[in-house]
Structure formats: C-alpha cells, structure tokens
SEVO-569090 format. One record per atom (N, C-alpha, C): residue in three letters; x, y, z. Coordinates in steps of 0.05 Angstrom, whole numbers, plus 5000, padded with zeros to 4 digits. Each point is the difference from the previous one (the first is absolute). Last residue first. Layout:
N
alaXYZ...
end
This chain:
527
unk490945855443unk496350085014unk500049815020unk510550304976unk498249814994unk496650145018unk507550575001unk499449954978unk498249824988unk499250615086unk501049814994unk500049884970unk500951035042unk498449805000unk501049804986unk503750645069unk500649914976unk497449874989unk500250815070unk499749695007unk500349994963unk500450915075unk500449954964unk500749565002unk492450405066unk503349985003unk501349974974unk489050345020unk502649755003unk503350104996unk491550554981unk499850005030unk502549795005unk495850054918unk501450295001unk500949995029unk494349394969unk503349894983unk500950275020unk490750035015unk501949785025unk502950014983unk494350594962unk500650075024unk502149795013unk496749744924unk501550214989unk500550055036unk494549174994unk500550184992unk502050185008unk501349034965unk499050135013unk500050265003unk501649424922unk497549775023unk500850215026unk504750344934unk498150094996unk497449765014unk509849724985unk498750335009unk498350075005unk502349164972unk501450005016unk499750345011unk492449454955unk502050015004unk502950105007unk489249454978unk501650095024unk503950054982unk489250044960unk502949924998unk500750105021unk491550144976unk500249714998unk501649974994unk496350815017unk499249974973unk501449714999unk500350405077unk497150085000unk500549974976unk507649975038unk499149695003unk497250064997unk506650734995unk499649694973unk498649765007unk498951085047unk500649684999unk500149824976unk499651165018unk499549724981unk501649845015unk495651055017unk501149775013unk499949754982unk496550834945unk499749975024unk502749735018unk496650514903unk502349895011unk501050025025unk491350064966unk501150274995unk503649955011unk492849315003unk501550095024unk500550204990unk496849574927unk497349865025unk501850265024unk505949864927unk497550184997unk497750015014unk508049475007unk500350295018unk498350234982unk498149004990unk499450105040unk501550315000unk499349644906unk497749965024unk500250075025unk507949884960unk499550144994unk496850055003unk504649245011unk501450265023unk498450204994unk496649344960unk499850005020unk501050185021unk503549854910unk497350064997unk498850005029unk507949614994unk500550335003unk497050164992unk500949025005unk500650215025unk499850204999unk499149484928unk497950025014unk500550085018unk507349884940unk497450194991unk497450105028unk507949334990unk499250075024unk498750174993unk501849514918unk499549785026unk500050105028unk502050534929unk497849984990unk498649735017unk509450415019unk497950194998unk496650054993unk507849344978unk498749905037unk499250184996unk501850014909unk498549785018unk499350045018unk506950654974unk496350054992unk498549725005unk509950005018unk497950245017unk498249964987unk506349584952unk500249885022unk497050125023unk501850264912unk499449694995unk499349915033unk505050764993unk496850014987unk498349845001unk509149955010unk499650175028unk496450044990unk506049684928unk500149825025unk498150105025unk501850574931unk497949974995unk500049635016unk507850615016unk496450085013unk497149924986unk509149554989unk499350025036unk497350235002unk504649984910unk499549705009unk498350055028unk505150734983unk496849924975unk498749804999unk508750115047unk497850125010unk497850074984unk507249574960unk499249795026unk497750235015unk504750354929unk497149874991unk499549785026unk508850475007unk497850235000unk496649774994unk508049644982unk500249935031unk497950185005unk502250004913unk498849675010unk499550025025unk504550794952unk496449924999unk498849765013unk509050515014unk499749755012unk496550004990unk507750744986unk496850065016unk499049705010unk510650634987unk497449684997unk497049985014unk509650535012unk498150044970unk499049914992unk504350085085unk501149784979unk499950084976unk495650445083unk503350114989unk501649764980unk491149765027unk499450254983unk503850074993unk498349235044unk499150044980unk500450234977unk501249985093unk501849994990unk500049864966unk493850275063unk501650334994unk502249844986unk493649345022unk498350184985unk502350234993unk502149455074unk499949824971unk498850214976unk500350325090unk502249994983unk500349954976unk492349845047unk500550294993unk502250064988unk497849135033unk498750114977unk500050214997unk504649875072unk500249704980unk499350124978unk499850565083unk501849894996unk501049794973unk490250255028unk501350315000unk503949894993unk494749275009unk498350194980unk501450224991unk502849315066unk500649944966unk498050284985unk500550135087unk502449984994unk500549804963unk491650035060unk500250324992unk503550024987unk496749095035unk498650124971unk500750254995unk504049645082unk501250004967unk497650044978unk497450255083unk501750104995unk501949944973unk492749515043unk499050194981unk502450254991unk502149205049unk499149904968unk498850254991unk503650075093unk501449864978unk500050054973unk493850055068unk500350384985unk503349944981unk490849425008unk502049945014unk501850274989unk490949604972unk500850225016unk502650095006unk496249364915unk501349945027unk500050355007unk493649624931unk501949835001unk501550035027unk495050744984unk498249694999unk502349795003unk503250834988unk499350015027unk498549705005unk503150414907unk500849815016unk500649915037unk495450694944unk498549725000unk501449745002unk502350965020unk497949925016unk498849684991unk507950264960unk501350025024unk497250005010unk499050244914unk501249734999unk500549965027unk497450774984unk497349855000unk501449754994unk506150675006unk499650005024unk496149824997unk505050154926unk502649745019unk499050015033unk495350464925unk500449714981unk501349945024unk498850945012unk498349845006unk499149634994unk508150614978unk499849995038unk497449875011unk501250144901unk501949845015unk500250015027unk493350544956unk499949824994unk502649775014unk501850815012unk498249995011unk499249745000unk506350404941unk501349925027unk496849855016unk497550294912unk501649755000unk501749935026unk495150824984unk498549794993unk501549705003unk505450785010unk498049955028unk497949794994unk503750234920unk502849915023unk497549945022unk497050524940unk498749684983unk502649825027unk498651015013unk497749835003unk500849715001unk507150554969unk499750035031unk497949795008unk500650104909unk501549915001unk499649985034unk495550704971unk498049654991unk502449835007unk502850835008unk498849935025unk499049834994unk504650264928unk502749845025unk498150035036unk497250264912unk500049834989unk502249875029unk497050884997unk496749905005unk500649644996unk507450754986unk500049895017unk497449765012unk502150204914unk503249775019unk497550025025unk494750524943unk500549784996unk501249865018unk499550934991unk499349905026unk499849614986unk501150694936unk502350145013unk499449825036unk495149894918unk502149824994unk502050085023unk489349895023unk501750214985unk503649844998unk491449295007unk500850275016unk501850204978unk496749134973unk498650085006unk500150245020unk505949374958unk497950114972unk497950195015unk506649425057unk501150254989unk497950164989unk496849275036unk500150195015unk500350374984unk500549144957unk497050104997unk500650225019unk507549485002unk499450194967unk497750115005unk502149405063unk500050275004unk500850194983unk496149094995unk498250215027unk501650204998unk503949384945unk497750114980unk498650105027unk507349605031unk500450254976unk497350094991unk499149315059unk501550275007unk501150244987unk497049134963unk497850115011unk500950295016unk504449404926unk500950125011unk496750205016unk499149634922unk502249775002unk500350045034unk496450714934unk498249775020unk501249825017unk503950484931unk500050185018unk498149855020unk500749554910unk502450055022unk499450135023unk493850014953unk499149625008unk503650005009unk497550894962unk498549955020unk500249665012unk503550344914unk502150115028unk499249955027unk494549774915unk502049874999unk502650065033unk490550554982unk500549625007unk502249915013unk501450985007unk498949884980unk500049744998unk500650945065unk501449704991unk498149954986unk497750805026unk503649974979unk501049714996unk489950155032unk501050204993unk503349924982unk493149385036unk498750124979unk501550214993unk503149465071unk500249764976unk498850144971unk501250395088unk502250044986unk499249824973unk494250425081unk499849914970unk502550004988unk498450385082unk501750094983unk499349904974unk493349825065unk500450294994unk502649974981unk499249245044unk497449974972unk500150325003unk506249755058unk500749874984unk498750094972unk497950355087unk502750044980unk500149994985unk493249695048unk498750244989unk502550004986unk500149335047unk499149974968unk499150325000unk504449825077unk502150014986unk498349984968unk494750195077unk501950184991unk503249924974unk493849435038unk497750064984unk501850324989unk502749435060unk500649754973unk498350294981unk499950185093unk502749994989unk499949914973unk490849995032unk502350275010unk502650024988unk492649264992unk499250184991unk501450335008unk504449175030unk498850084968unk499250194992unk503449935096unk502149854975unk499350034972unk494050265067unk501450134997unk502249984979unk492849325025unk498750204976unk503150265011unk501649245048unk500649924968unk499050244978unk498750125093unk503649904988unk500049974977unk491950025053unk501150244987unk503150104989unk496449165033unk498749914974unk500750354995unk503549805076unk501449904981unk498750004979unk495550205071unk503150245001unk501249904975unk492249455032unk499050304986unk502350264995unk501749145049unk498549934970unk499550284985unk502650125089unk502349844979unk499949924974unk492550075066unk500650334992unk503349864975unk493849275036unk500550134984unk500550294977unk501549515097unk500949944972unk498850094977unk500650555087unk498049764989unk501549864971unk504250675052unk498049995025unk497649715000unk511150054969unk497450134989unk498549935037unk511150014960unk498349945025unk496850204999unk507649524935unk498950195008unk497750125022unk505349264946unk502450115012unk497550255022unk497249534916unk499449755020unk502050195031unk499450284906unk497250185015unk500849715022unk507150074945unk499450255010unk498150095025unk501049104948unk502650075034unk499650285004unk494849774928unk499049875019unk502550015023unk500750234909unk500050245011unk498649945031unk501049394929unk502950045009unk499850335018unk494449214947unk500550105035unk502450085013unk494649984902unk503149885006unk500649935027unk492350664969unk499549614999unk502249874997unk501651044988unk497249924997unk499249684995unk507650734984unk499149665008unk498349905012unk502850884945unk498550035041unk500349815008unk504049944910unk500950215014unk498449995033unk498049404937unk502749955006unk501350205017unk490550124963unk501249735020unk502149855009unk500150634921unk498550165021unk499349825021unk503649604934unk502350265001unk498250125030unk495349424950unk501149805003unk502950275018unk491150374966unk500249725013unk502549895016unk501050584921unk499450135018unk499149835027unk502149564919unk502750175003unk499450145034unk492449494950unk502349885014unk503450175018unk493350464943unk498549905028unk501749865016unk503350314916unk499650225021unk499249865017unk500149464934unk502750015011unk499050175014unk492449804966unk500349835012unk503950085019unk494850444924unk499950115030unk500649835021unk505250234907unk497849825009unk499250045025unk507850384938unk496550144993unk498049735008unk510150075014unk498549824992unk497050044993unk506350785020unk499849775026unk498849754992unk500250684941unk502850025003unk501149755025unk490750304961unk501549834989unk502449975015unk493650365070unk501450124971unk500749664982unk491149875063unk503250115003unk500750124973unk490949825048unk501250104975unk502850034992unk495349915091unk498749924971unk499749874975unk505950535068unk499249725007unk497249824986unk502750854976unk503249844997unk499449725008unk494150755012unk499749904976unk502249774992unk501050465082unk496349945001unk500649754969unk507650425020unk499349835020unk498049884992unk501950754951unk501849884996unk499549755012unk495550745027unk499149844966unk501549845003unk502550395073unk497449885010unk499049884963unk507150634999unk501249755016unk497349884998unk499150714962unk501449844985unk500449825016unk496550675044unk498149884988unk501549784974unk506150495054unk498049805019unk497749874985unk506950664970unk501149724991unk497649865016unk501450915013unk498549994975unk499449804994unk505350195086unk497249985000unk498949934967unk510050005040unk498749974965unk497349925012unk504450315064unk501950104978unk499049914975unk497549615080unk497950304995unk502050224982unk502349085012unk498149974993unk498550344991unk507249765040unk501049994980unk498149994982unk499850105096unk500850234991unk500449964960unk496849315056unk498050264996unk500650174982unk506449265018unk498150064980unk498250145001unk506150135075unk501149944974unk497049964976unk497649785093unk500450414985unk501450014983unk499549195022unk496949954987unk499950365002unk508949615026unk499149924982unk497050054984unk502950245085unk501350084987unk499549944967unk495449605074unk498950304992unk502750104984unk501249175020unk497849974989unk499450304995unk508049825047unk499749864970unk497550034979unk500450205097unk502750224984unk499549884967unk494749425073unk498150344992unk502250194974unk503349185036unk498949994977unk498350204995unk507450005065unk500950014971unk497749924983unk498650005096unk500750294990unk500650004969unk497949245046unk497550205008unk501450304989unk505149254988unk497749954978unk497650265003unk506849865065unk502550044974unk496650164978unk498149475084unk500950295005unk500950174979unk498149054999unk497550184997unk500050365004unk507449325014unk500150064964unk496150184998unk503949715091unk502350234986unk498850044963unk495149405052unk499250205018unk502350304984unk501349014986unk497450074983unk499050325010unk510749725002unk497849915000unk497450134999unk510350174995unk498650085023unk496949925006unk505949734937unk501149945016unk498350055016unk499050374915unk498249745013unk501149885023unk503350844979unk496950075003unk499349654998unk509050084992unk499250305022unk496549884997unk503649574925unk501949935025unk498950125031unk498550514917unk498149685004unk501049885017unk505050654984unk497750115005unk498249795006unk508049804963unk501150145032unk495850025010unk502249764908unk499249795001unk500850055045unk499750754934unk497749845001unk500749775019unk507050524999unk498450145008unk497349785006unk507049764944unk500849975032unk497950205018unk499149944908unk499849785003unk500349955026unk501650894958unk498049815001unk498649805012unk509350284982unk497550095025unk497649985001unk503749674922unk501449885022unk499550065034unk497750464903unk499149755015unk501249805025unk504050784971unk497650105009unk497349735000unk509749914977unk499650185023unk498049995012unk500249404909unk501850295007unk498449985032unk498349294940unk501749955020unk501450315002unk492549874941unk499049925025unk503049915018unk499150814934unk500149715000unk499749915022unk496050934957unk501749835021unk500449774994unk497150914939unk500049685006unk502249875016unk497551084998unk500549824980unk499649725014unk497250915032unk500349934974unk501249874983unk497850165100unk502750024989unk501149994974unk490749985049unk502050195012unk502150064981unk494749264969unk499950304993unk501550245012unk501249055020unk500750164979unk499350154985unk498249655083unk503250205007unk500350014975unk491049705007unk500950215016unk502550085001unk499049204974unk498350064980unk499850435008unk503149285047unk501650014994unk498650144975unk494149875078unk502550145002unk501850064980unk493549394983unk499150255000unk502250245014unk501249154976unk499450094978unk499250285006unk502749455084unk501650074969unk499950164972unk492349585059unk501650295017unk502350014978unk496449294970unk498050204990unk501550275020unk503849165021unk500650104965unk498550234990unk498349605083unk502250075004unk500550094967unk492749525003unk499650345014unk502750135008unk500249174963unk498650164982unk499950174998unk502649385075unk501650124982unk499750184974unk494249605068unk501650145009unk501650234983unk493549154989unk498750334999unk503150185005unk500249095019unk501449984977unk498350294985unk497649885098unk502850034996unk501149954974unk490249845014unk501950295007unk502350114997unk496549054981unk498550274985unk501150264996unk502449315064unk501449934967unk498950334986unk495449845079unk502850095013unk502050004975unk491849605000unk498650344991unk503850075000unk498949004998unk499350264981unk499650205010unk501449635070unk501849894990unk500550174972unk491649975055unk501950185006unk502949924987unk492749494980unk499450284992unk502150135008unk500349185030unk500649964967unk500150324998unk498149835086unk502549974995unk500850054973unk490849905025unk501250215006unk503050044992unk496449234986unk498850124989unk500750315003unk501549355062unk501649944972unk498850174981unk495550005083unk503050064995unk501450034979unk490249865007unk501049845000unk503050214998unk489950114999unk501550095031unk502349865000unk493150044921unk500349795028unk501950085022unk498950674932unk500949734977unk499749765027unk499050875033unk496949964976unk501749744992unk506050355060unk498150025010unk497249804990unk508450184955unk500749825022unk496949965016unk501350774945unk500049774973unk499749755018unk500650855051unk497349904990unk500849814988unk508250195021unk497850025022unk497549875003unk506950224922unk499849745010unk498649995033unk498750824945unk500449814996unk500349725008unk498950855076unk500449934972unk500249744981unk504350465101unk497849844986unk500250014962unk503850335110unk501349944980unk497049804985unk502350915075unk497749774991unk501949904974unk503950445101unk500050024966unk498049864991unk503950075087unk498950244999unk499450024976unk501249055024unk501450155017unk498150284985unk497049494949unk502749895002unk501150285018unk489849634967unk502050115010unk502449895004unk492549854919unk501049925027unk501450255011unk491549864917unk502650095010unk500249885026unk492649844942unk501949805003unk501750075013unk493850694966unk499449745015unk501349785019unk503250804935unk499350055027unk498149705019unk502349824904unk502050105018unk501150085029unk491949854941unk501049825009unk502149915016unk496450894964unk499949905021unk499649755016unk505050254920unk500450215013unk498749895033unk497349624919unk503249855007unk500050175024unk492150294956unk500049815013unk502649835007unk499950874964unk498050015018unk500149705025unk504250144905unk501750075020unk499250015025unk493949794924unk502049795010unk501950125027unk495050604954unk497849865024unk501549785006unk504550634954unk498750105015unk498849815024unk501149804902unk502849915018unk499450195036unk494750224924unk498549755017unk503049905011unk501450804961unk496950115012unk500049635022unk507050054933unk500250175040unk498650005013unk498549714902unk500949825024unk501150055018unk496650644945unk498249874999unk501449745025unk505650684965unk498250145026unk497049805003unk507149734933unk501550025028unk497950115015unk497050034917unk499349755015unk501949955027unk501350894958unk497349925004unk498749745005unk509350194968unk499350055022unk497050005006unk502649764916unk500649835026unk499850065034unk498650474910unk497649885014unk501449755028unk506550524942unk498850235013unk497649815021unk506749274949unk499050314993unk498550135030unk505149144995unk497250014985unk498450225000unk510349945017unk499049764983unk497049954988unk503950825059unk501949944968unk498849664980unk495450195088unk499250304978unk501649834980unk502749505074unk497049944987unk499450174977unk508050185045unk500249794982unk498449944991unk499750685067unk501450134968unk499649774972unk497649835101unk498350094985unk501250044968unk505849625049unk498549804992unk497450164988unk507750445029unk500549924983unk498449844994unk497450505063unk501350144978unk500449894996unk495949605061unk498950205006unk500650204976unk505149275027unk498749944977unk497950155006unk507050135060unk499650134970unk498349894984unk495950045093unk502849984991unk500950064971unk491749935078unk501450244978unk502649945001unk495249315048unk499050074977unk501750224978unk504049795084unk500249784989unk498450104974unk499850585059unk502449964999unk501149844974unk491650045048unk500250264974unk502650004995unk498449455072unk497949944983unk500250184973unk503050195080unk501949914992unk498549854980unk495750655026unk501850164990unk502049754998unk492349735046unk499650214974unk502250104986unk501549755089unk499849714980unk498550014973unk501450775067unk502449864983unk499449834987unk491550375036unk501950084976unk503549944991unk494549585072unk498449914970unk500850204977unk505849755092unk498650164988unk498649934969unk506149235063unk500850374985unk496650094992unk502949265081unk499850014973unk500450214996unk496950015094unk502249764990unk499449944964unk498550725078unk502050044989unk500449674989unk490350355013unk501949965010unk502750074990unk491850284960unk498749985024unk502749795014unk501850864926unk499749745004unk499049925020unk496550804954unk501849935008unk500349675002unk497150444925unk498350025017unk502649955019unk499650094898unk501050195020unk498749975030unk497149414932unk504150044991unk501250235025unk489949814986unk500749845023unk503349954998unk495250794956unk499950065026unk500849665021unk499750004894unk503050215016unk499849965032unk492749604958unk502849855003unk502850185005unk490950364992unk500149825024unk502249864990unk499450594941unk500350115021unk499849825027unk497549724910unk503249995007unk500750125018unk490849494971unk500350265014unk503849995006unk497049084942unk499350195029unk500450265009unk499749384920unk499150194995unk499650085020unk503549204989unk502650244996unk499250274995unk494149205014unk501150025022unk502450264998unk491449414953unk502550184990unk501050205024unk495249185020unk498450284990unk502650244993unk502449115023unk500550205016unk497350254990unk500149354939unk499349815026unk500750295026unk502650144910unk496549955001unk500149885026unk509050144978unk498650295006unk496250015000unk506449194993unk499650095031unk498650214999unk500249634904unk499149835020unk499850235034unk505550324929unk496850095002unk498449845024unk509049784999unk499150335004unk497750065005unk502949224971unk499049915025unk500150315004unk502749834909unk497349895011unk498449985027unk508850384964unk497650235002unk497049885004unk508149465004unk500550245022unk496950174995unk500749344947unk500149855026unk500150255018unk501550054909unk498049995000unk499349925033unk508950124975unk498850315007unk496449955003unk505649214993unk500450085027unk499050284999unk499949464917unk497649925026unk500550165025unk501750504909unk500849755011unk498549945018unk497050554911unk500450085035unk501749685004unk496750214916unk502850205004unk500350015023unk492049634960unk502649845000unk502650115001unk491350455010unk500349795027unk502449794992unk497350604929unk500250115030unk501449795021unk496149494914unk500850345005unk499950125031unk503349034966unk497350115011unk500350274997unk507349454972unk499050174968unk496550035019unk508049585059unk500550324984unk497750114992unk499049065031unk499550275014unk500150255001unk502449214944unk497550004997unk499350305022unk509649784981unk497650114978unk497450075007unk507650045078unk499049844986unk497850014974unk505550595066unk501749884982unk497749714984unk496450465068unk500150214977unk501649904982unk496449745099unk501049704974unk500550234974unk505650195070unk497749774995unk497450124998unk508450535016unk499050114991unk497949714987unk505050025075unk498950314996unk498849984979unk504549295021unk497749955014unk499250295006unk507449854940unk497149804996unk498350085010unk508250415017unk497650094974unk498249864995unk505549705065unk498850325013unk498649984981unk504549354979unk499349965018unk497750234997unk508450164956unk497149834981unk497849945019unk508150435038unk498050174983unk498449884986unk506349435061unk497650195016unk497650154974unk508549524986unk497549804997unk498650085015unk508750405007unk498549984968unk497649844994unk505950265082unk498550034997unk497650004974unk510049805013unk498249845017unk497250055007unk505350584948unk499149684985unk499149845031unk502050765032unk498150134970unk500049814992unk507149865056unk497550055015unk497249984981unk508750054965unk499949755014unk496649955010unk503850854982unk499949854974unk498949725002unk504550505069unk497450104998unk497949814971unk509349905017unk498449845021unk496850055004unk506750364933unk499749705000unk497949915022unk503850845013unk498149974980unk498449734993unk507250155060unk497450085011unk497849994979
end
C-alpha cells in the first residue's frame, strides 16, 4: 500500500514547481524583485487586489451597505419552495470560506510576515468584498432550474459572457470539479489532525496512526460523508445550516473568552499590527513588502474572494433580485476575515511567542508546524489548570472547519457538474467519487503515515488556476452586474427582468410571480 501511495506523490512531482511559478511570477525574477514593495507581490495577488479596488470604485464601494438590510434579506422568507434560502446558501458559503486555513493559514501569514500581516489581510477583505459582490451576482444571474433546485455558477456565467459557447462552460466545469475533489483529501487530513490531536491530550500520550482510535475514525468520517452527500444538495445545506453557526460561535466565544483573559494584551495587539505592518520585526525579514505580501496573499486565500468558487453557493439560492446574493456573500467574506481570521490573529500576536520564551533560533522550528504554533499561543495564553481543556475545543473548532469545508468542496463540485450533464446517473457518481473515492483516499493516506506534498500542491495549483480563470470573464461581464445593480438601486430591489439591462436569461427573463406559479420544469441546458 505504501509503495502505491508512493507511486502516486511521484506521479505528482511536476505539479509543485508548476503551482510555484504561477503563484509566485514574476518575483523570482531580478529585475522585478529589487522594485521596492511592489516586487514582493506576484501577478495573481496584484490581479486579485487590482480588480478589488477596480469593482469597489465602480460599485461605489458597495461592501459599505447597511448590514442590517442584508441580515433582514438572509432572514426573509422564501417566495417559493424551489432553491434554498439566502441564509443556507450563506451558511454553505461560510462552510467553504471558514475552514482551517482560517488557523493554519492565518497562523502561517503572522509566523512568516509578522503581527502586520494581519492588517493587510483586513486591507484585501475590505476590496475582496467587492469582488465577491460581483461573481456572487453573476451567479444569481445566470442561474437555472433543475426540477425544485437552482444549479449555477462558474461555468454558467463563464459560458454565458465568453459567447455563449458550450465548450467553454464544459472546460470550467471540468476544472472547478478537479479543483474540488483533489480539495478533498487535505481536509480529510486536517479532520484527523484535529480529532487525533484531541485523543492525545485526552490520553496523554502519542497515538500512532494505525491504533484503534484512528481507525474509527476513519469509518466514522468517511460513513458520515457518505450519509450527508448521498443525500444531496438539500441534505448537506441542512448539515451546513446547523454545523456552521456551531463552529463559528463556538469558536469566536472561545477567543473572546481568551481574549478577555488577557484584556491588558489589546493595546499590544493593535501596536503590534498597526506598526508591524509598517514596520515589521527583524525576526520576519524587517521588510514591509513580506508582511503585505504574506497578508494579501493568505487573506484572499482564506474568503476567496475571485476564484468562483463560492459562486455554486450564491447561484443555488433562491433571491428576490440578483443582487441580494451579491450582497449575502460579499458579507461572507467580511465575516470570514474581519471575524474569524481576525480572532485567530488576536491569539497568535497576543501570545507573542517569537518575543517571549522562544527564541529566533527555536522559533523558525516551532513555525515549521502552523498548528502547533496556534496552539502554543493558545496554551501561553489561559490558566495552566484550563489549558487541555481550552486546547481540545480549538481542536473541536479547527475539525468542523475542515468537515465542513469537505462537504462543501464535493457538494459545489456536484452543482457545477450539473452544466455538463443533469442526469441523476452522472450526478450520483460525482457524489460517490467524492464522498466514496477521495475521502477514503485521503483516510488512507493518513492511516499510512503519508502526507503526499505533491498530490496536496495540485490544489495550490487549481486555485491560483481558478483565478486566472474567474477574474477575466468577471471583467468581460462587469457590465451587467453594474446594471443589475442600478436597477435594484433605481427599484429599492423591486421586480427584476434581465431583459431590462440586455440579457435574456434562463430565470430571471420572467417575472418572479409567473416562475413561482409553474410546474417544477427542468431548464434546458442548451440557450
């Protein structure tokens, strides 16, 4: 088995140079390094935060809308039974965002470009905001019905704006479905870590990954996923509607509580940030360029913000106007950041481990290891007699972060492979390699003792693929959504026809009353 896994990982060996290129172009190059600042950014973070700002001037900064009118359109009722609710598809949307790199990727930005990193994380939320805005209700635009369900997103619009050409669609959906499903296993490795990480404090000592207790594990996880994607998009919104409120308020009263245990530390935190991003420590490269990049590049990885990968969320949802969807999801991303990401840098930059007992030299080890170094900071930061336990509900958290995320990578792979074929055939085996294939593949990894980096960097690959791919047509259907958005400030998000801004299509060319009045009717794949 080993061998075979082994097998796998070299067949993947000509993925990690790949990925690193086109993350981190042109920086590897002299002349672009030695620009100050601006030669520590690659093209794809300069690209993401370029069309940020870009949409957020054109929307009249659009993420500055009254948040109470977007709770009140998350909580409204639904005006039929055919799609899910603007707050499930919120919550399966949050599924996908708050995952562990929520903790291990914030943790990674701090440990690499200090305390200020987070502060440019809250700079490209701010305009990732306005990107999410516009995929979001490109999304809602383009969507179809499928019997009592809306299936849309990505290859929807991409099919739509790129000439209306099939093939085009097809391509997108093909990649997003790669995307997702080589997502799988990661997160299968991350529930592991966090569970198995949990039975060894319970048990105070070190498990091996072929005792007992991984092993149930494994038949549990991979039973559970099985149970909830089987049952499809209606069963995993159900899962998502309860497990991500549990994840999220659990987790964000966890650091309160850890927070208002070291109130003294708050004005340290905010120096630390403020000036960090500035000014970094030596210890981080004492350049401001790594923080920015660090924070940037970590903090748009976390909400994704212009990947269109949160577009099967807002395309599933049955709005009043396209672009309420827009306005549910761009509060997706300021929750994910400036909420979750923002609780784990209080941790991190309060314990200060790098200024207190660790020292340089122990510190560029103890870094190595992003999970460790989130819950050393934990430890350093409660009483020694409540530690285990304060260190086995982040553990609880960072799990649900990672189940979630996986129910949402296989069940946004299964809406966008709706483009390609309906057929309950074909959408059934998608849910059977996900939850059945790649879920396994991932537990059995882990019960190997193999992490497979080569097969892991294929999804590093696929989202700055997924970048490259989405932010073009977003900047080639730009003009619609500028339009949508005109008429539901002209209407107070009144009655919308698509055919009053000069697109007929498959929803929204009639009105809301008449869809609501029909027969659950498929809609047709070809225009």
């Amino acid at each position: 088995m080993e061998s075979l896994f082994q097998s796998v990982n070299a067949l993947f060996a000509f993925i990690a140079p790949i990925s690193d290129f086109l993350w981190d172009f042109p920086t590897h190059l002299t002349v672009w390094s030695r620009i100050p600042v601006l030669g520590q950014f690659s093209f794809a973070i300069l690209l993401l935060v370029g069309v940020g700002i870009h949409f957020t001037i054109r929307t009249r900064f659009i993420q500055t809308m009254n948040v109470r009118k977007i709770v009140r359109i998350m909580l409204r009722r639904q005006s039929s039974k055919t799609g899910v609710s603007a707050l499930a598809s919120f919550m399966l949307g949050l599924a996908m965002r708050a995952g562990p790199g929520n903790i291990v990727g914030i943790t990674g930005a701090i440990s690499v470009g200090g305390p200020g990193a987070l502060f440019w994380m809250w700079v490209a939320a701010f305009f990732g905001m306005a990107t999410a805005f516009m995929e979001s209700t490109l999304a809602q635009l383009f969507k179809e019905r499928k019997h009592d369900e809306f299936v849309g997103g990505l290859p929807f619009y991409g099919r739509r704006i790129l000439g209306d050409r099939r093939i085009v669609g097809t391509v997108l959906s093909i990649v997003f479905i790669v995307y997702a499903l080589f997502n799988v296993p990661p997160q299968t490795f991350n529930v592991f870590t966090a569970i198995g990480t949990i039975a060894d404090t319970l048990s105070g000592t070190h498990l091996a990954r072929q005792s007992t207790v991984y092993y149930v594990i494994a038949v549990a996880l991979v039973a559970a996923c099985a149970f909830i994607i089987m049952g499809g998009i209606r069963r995993v919104t159900a899962y998502t509607d309860v497990l991500v409120p549990i994840k999220a308020a659990l987790f964000c009263l966890m650091s309160l509580i850890i927070i208002l245990i070291n109130l003294p530390l708050i004005p340290y935190f905010f120096h630390e940030v403020i000036v960090g991003a500035f000014a970094p420590h030596a210890l981080f490269g004492g350049a401001i360029g790594t923080a920015l990049a660090q924070g940037v590049k970590r903090g748009l990885m976390s909400n994704e913000a212009g990947q269109g990968t949160i577009t099967m969320a807002a395309a599933i949802a049955d709005n009043d106007h396209p672009c309420e969807q827009g306005f549910v999801q761009s509060l997706g991303v300021f929750f994910d950041t400036m909420v979750i990401c923002t609780m784990t840098g209080f941790i991190v930059v309060m314990a200060h481990v790098w200024t207190g007992s660790v020292d340089g030299q122990a510190w560029e080890s103890v870094r190595a290891s992003k999970i460790t170094v989130y819950l050393a900071s934990v430890e350093a930061l409660v009483p020694v007699s409540i530690a285990h336990a304060v260190q086995i509900v982040m553990c609880v958290c960072y799990g649900l972060f990672a189940f979630t995320t996986l129910l949402g990578m296989i069940s946004f792979a299964e809406i966008s492979a709706n483009f390609i074929s309906r057929s309950r055939g074909f959408i059934t085996g998608i849910r059977v390699v996900g939850s059945l294939v790649f879920v396994p593949f991932g537990v059995l990894t882990v019960l190997a003792g193999l992490e497979l980096p080569n097969l892991w960097a294929l999804s590093d690959l696929m989202n700055i693929v997924m970048v490259l791919l989405n932010v073009p047509i977003l900047l080639i259907g730009q003009r619609l959504v500028y339009k949508a958005l005109a008429h539901y400030r002209a209407t107070r998000g009144g009655p919308f026809v698509s055919d009053e801004i000069g697109v007929r299509t498959a929803y929204w060319s009639r009105p809301r009353d008449a869809v609501a009045k029909r027969e659950d009717v498929r809609e047709p794949v070809e225009s």
